[in-house]
KOLVEXMI-704259 format. One record per residue (C-alpha): residue in three letters; residue number from 1; x, y, z. Coordinates in steps of 0.02 Angstrom, whole numbers. Example, Ala and Ser with C-alpha at 12.3 -4.5 7.8 and 13.67 -1.06 7.14 Angstrom:
<atoms>
<'ALA', 1, <615, -225, 390>>,
<'SER', 2, <684, -53, 357>>,
</atoms>
This chain:
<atoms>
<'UNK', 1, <-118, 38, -153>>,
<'UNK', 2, <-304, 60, -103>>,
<'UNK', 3, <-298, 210, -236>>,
<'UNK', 4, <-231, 105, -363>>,
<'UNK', 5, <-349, -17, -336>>,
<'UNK', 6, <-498, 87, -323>>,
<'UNK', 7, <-445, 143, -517>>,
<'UNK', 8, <-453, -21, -592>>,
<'UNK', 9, <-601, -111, -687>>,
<'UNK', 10, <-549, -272, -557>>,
<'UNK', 11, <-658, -286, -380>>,
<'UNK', 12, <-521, -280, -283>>,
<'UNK', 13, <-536, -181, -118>>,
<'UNK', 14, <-397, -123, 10>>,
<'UNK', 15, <-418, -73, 183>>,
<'UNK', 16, <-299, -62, 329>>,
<'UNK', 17, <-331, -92, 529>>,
<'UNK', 18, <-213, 0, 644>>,
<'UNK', 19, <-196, -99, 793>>,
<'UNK', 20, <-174, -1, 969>>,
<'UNK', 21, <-92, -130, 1088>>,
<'UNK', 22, <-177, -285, 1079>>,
<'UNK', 23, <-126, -411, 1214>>,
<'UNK', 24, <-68, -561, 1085>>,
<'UNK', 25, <71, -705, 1113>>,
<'UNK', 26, <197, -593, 1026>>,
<'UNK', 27, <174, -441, 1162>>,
<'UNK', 28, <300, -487, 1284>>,
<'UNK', 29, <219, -503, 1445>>,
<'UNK', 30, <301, -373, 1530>>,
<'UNK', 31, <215, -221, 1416>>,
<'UNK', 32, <55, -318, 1454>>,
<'UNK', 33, <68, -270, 1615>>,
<'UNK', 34, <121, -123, 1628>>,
<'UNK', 35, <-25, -31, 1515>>,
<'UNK', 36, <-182, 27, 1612>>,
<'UNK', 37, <-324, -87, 1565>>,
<'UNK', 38, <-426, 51, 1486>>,
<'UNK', 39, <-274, 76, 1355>>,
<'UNK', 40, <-279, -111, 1278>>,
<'UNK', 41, <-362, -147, 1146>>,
<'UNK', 42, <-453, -309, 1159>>,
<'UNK', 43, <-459, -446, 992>>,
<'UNK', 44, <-645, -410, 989>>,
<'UNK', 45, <-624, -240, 938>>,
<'UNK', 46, <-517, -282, 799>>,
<'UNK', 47, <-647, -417, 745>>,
<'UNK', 48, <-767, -280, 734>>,
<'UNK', 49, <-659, -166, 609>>,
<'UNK', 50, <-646, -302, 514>>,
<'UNK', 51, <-850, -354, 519>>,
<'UNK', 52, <-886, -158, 470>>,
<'UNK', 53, <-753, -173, 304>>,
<'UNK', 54, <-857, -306, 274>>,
<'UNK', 55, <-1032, -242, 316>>,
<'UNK', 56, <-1013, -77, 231>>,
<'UNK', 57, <-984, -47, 62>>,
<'UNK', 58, <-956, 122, 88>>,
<'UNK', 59, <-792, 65, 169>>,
<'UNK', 60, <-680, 49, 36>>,
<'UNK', 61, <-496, 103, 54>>,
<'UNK', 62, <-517, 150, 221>>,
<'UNK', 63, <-411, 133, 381>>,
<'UNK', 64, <-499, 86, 528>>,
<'UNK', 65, <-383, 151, 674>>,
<'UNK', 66, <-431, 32, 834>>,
<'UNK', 67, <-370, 111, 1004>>,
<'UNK', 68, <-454, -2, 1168>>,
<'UNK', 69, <-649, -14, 1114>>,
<'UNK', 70, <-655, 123, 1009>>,
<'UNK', 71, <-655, 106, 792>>,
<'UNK', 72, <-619, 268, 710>>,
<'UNK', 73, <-641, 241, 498>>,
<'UNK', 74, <-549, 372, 398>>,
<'UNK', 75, <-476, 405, 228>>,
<'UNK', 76, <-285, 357, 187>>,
<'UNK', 77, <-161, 501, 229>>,
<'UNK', 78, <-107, 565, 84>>,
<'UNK', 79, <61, 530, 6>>,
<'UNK', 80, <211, 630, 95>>,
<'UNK', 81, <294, 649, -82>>,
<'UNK', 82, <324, 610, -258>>,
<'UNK', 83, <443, 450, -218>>,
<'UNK', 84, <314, 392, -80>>,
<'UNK', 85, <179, 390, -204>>,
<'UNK', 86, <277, 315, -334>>,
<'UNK', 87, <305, 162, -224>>,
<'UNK', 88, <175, 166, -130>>,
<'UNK', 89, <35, 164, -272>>,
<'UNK', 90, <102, 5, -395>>,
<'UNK', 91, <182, 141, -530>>,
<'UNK', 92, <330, 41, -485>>,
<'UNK', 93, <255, -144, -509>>,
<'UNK', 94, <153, -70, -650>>,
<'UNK', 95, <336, -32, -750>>,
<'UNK', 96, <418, -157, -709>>,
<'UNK', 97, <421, -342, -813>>,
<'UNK', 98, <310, -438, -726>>,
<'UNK', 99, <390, -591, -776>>,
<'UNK', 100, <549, -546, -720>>,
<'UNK', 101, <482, -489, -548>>,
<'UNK', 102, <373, -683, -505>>,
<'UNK', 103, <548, -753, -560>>,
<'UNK', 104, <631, -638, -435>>,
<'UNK', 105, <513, -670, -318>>,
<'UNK', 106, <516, -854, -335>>,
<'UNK', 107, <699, -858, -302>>,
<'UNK', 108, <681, -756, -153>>,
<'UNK', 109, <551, -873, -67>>,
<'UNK', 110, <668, -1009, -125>>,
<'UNK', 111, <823, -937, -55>>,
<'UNK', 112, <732, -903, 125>>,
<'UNK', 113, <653, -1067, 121>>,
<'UNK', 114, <838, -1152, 113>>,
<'UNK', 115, <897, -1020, 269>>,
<'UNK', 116, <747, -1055, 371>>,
<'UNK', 117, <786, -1263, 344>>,
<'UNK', 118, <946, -1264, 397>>,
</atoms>
């Protein structure tokens, strides 16, 4: 997607942080615990991926893979196949009816919003 983006006239940027284990209220407790301190990865290092997307231009479609208090920056792997770049770069979106798809996608959010009330 960060390709795709990078190709168009809009200023639109994509980037992607890999988290390493970072101790949230999702983690159950138990993993918490168990992983050696030097192996977590603390909020603040994620807040500093996100400061240096922000900070550096130069940045742009980049992963930033954060393991404890390390930040590594690297390119996107490239695509495993045909079919995974298909998907995986909007050639599907871009041929599909875009009307059709909001109206699909409207229904879904509709549909989910009913399960989740009741």
């Amino acid at each position: 997607m960060g390709k795709h983006f990078s190709q168009s006239k809009e200023a639109i940027t994509v980037n992607c942080i890999c988290p390493g284990l970072v101790p949230t209220n999702i983690m159950p407790e138990v993993i918490s615990q168990a992983t050696p301190k030097q192996f977590v990865t603390p909020l603040s290092t994620i807040v500093r991926a996100v400061e240096g997307f922000i900070n550096d231009d130069s940045l742009q479609g980049q992963v930033a893979e954060c393991s404890a208090e390390s930040i590594t920056y690297r390119p996107p792997n490239e695509y495993k196949d045909k079919a995974t770049e298909y998907i995986y770069s909007g050639a599907a979106v871009a041929a599909s009816d875009l009307e059709v798809l909001k109206n699909q996608i409207a229904e879904q959010k509709k549909t989910l919003a009913e399960s989740l009330a009741s």
